[in-house]
Residue, then its C-alpha position, 0 to 999 in steps of 0.5 A: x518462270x523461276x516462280x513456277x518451276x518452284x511452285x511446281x517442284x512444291x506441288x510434284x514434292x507433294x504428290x510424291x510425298x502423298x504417293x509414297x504415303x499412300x505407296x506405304x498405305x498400300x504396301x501395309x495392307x498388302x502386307x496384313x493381306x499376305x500375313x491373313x491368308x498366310x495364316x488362313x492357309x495355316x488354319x486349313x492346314x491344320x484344319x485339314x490336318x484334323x480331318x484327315x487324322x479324325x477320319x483316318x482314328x474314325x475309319x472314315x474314307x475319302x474320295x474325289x472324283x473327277x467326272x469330265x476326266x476320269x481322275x479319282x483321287x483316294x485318302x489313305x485311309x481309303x487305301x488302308x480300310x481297303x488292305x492296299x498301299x496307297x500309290x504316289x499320286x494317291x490316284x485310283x483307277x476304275x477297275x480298283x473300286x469296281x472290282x472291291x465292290x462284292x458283284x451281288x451288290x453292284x448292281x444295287x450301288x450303280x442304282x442308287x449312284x444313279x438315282x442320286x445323280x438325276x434328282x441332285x440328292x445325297x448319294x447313300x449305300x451300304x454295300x459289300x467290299x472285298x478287301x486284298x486279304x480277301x476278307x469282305x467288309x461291309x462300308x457306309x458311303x456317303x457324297x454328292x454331286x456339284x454341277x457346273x453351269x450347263x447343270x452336268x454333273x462334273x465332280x463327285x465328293x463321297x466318303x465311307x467308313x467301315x461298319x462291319x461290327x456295328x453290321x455284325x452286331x445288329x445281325x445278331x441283335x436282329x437275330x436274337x430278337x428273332x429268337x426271342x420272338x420264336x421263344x415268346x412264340x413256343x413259350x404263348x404256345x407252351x402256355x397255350x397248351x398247358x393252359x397257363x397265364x402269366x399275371x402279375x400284381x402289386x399288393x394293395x392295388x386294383x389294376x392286375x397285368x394279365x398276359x394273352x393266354x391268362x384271358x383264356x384260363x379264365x374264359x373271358x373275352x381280351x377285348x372287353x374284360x379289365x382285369x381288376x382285384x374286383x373282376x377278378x374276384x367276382x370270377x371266384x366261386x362263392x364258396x371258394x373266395x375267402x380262403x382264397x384271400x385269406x391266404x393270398x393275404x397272408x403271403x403279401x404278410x410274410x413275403x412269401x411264394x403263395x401257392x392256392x387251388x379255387x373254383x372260377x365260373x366262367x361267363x359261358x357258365x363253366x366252372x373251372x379249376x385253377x391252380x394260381x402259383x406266384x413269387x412276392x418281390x419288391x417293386x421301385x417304392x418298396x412295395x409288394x409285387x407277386x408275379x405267378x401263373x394261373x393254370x386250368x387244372x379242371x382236366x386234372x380235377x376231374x381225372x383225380x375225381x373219376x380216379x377217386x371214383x374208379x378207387x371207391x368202385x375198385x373197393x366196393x367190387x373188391x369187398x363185393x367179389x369178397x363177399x360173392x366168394x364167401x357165400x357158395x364157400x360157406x355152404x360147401x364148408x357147412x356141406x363137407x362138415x355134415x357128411x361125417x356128422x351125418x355118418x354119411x347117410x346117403x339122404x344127407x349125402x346127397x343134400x350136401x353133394x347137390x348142395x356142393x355142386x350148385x353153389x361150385x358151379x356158382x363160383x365157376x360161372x363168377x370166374x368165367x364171367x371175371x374172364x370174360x370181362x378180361x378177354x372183352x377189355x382187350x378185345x381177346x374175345x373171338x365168336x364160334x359162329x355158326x347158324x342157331x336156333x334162338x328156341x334151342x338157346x333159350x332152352x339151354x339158358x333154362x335149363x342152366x338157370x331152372x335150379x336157381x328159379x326153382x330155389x327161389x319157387x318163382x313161376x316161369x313162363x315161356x312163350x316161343x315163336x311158332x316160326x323157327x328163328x335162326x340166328x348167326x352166332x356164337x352158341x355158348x355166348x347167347x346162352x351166356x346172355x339168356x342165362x345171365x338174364x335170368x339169373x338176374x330175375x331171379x336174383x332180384x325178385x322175392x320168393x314166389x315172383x314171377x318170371x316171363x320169357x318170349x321169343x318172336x320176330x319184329x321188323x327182321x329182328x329177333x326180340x326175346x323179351x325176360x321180365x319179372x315182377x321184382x324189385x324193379x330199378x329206379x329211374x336213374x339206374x335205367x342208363x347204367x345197369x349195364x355198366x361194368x360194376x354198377x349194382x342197382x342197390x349194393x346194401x339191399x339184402x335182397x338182392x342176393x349181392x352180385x358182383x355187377x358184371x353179369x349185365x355188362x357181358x350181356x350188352x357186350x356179347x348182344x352188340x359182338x352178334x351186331x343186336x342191342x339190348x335195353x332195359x326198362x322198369x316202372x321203378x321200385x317193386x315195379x319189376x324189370x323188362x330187358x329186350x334182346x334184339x338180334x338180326x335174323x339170319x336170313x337164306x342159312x339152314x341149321x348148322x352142326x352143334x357145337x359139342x359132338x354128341x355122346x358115343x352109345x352107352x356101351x362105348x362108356x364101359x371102355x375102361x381106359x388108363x390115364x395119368x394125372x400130373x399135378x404138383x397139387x397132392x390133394x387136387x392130383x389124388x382127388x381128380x384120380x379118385x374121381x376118375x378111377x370111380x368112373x370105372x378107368x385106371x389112374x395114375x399120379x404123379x405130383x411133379x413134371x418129371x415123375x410125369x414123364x417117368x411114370x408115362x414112359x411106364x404105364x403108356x396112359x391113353x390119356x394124361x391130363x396135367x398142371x402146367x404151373x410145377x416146379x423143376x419141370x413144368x408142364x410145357x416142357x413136360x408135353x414135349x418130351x413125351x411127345x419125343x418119345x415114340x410111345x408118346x406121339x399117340x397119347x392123348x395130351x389135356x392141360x389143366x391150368x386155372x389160366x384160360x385165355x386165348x394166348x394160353x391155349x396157344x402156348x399149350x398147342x405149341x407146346x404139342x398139347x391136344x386140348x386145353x381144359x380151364x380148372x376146376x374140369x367140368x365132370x361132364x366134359x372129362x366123362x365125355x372126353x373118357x367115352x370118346x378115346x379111341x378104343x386102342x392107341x393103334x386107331x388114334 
């Protein structure tokens, strides 16, 4: 038993022994065990501790949301980024992130919250949050879903971060890239529009960089050209291309800004100008760069030439009216020169007064047509219509331009209609129109030639037809004999000059009565054809004519008083010599106020005066005699060298009854003399 006992004490020793090793064993690993997760503890801690310092320097917001309970817990940077102090429990309710969140975008946030939930994905938003201060910022959230085992979802982890300057920032990126891109838009306009391209090379290779709008300066297609150094110069005109490199080649030597006008022919067979402008540079290898613009400058080509033009014809018809001034002066000179040498023998005296008056009359129909040509232009010039014989106008065009046929001993013959033909128009300006046209005959055939006019009707038209047998016009004139200036052969003698205006107020004045009128020769020496086609005026009778006839002879010797004013002594003198030897009384006055003083003496039936005078000019002049009461029966003429439309305006309102263009047709001013009333009591 003793044995036993002891054999058992031995072994129960043992088990307690092996027990409190293993007791030991176990209290170690215990140990180690505590002091492992003591020190896991520890590194979360202190993990945690740098995330939530990370996130509070970086702005970033946390939160926890409880979905089974409602609890929201909020970081305290969530609190701060908000401008709110955190509460005890760092516990938010749903009313605190509802109501931060901008209304506009909440629908938008709770979507996508949503659409997160249901597909187990990553919720994300970029939304509008209104801080306590009122200040909106704009923050990036992010988090997601964890699900419990019957696939609800029960807890929500999301953070977000305040992104309102990099929001602001990429605002105004966004805007100013969308103003540049308004910018690059009016700049391809502009370019557009001055047809201008951008290009841009490096000296010494082949490829060229052409922006859009240089495809269309020079007339290609984007699609299909490759510009290169040899395209490029295969667009150049042949006679343009070595000058063009040569300086090009001298501004990639000197550096310097290279600036060259040359002809480009398109594809399309056009020849362009271009001007090409552009700033040498140095690219990343040293080497030259010119970037420049090619611009089409064909319009203003074509401007400076039809300017050169338009300055060489402005010459020419300068030197030609120079020239058409001279000739009728230097007869009326020779003219004036004989009558005292001649001892005023009354053959000699009348040679030289037919002689002054024709090449005088000259010189006024230049100015009349000078003014025509300035009335048309500005569209100043107004019809007296009235219902015409054309057989009457041709009869008068005759009779103004018998004495140059006759000069000239060329046979005229004259074929009317039997039919009488009317026409509605302007008497004057028709007569201008025939009477120019044969003047031109005239002018442009030899000696002895032969002249026809005929007058008939065709098809509702009146046709008068004027040829001649003369120097005819060559084919390539045929379009522009009726051009303002234009002359069929300026350096011919024969032509007798001209100052080319005569046939342009033909064309002008046919097409104001709604006619046409053409031109057609066999060519040199073949003589000339021009036709005249005018509407009959159908369903009208003869209207009154344009000038009153002359009172009866014995109406000519009333004997009436007038007085001249001009501060122009000689034409003053001369204008009342001419008038006393027409059997009336005169007086002169060479200025405005002598005028009225020396009218408020004589009481004249009739004053003709100047309106340009010094100190007082005839304007002014005009309306104090009208104020007086011896003055409102007088009748008042100005005589001026300015006949336009708004002249004799100026005239009438100034209390003027008539306006007469300088120098005074004799005719008119005996006719105006003759038809005065016989006593200031009957005007």
């Amino acid at each position: 038993f003793v044995a036993i006992v002891t054999v058992v004490s031995y072994a129960f020793a043992a088990a307690l022994e092996e027990l409190e090793t293993a007791r030991h064993e176990l209290d170690a690993r215990v140990r180690a065990r505590t002091e492992a997760l003591a020190r896991a503890e520890e590194q979360a801690r202190q993990n945690e501790t740098r995330l939530q310092l990370a996130m509070t320097v970086g702005g970033v917001a946390s939160w926890d949301l409880d979905l089974v309970t409602g609890r929201n817990l909020w970081s305290d940077t969530h609190f701060h980024v908000l401008g709110l102090s955190p509460t005890p429990d760092r516990v938010a309710t749903e009313e605190m992130w509802r109501s931060g969140v901008v209304k506009d975008d909440l629908p938008r946030l709770l979507a996508e919250w949503k659409r997160a939930e249901v597909a187990r994905d990553i919720f994300r938003s970029e939304h509008r949050i209104v801080r306590a201060d009122g200040k909106v910022i704009w923050v990036d959230a992010a988090g997601r879903f964890f699900y419990d085992e019957h696939g609800r979802a029960v807890r929500f982890i999301g953070i977000f971060f305040d992104v309102t300057e990099r929001r602001t920032t990429a605002t105004q990126l966004a805007e100013l890239a969308l103003a540049l891109e308004r910018e690059r838009a009016r700049l391809a306009v502009a370019l557009m529009a001055a047809k201008m391209g951008v290009y841009e090379w490096a000296a010494g290779r082949s490829e060229v960089w052409w922006s859009p709008e240089t495809y269309l300066v020079f007339g290609v297609d984007p699609t299909t050209f490759r510009p290169t150094v040899e395209t490029f110069n295969a667009l150049i005109h042949p006679e343009d291309r070595e000058e063009l490199w040569q300086k090009m080649n001298e501004s990639v030597e000197r550096g310097e800004p290279f600036e060259h006008e040359y002809r480009v022919e398109c594809p399309d067979g056009r020849l362009r100008w271009i001007a090409n402008r552009s700033q040498p540079s140095r690219d990343g290898e040293g080497g030259q760069r010119f970037t420049g613009v090619s611009v089409d400058v064909t319009e203003r080509k074509q401007l400076e030439l039809e300017l050169r033009e338009a300055g060489k014809r402005k010459d020419e018809f300068l030197a030609t009216l120079a020239h058409e001034l001279r000739n009728p002066l230097a007869p009326l000179c020779n003219a004036l020169q004989t009558l005292p040498r001649s001892g005023f023998d009354a053959q000699a005296t009348k040679r030289a007064h037919e002689t002054m008056q024709r090449h005088l009359d000259q010189v006024v129909r230049l100015l009349d047509d000078l003014l025509d040509v300035s009335r048309i232009s500005r569209g100043k010039l107004v019809l007296q219509r009235q219902t015409l014989s054309v057989s009457e106008v041709l009869a008068q065009a005759v009779e103004a331009t018998q004495p140059a046929i006759d000069a000239r001993r060329h046979m005229l013959s004259v074929h009317l209609s039997e039919r009488a033909l009317l026409v509605d128009g302007d008497r004057a300006r028709l007569v201008q129109v025939f009477s120019n046209l044969l003047h031109n005959a005239a002018r442009y055939t030899p000696e002895g030639g032969a002249i026809g006019v005929s007058l008939r009707e065709d098809g509702g038209q009146i046709v008068v037809e004027v040829k001649d047998d003369g120097i005819g016009i060559p084919p390539s004139m045929l379009e522009r004999v009726f051009e303002l200036f234009a002359q069929v052969d300026r350096a011919s003698e024969r032509t007798n000059g001209g100052l080319g205006i005569g046939l342009s107020l033909v064309k002008r004045f046919v097409e104001l009565h709604g006619g046409t009128v053409s031109a057609s020769s066999g060519g040199e020496n073949q003589g000339s054809q021009f036709v005249v086609r005018l509407p009959v005026a159908k369903g009208k009778t003869m209207g009154m004519p344009a000038t009153v006839p002359s009172k009866p002879a014995a109406a000519a010797a009333a004997r009436r008083k007038v007085l001249v004013v001009d501060d122009n002594v000689d034409a003053a003198e001369t204008l009342a010599e001419l008038i006393s030897l027409l059997g009336h009384e005169v007086r002169t006055a060479f200025g405005g106020l002598q005028g009225v003083s020396l009218a408020r003496e004589f009481e004249p039936e009739l004053v003709l005066m100047d309106l340009g005078m010094p100190q007082l000019d005839g304007f002014e002049a005009c309306r104090r005699i009208r104020q007086e009461s011896w003055g409102e029966k007088i009748v008042m003429v100005a005589q001026s060298g300015w006949g336009q439309e708004n002249d004799k305006r100026k005239t009438q309102s100034a209390g003027f009854d008539l306006h007469l263009v300088k120098p005074i047709d004799v005719s008119r001013l005996e006719r105006l003399l003759v038809e005065l009333p016989t006593s200031l009591g009957d005007r």
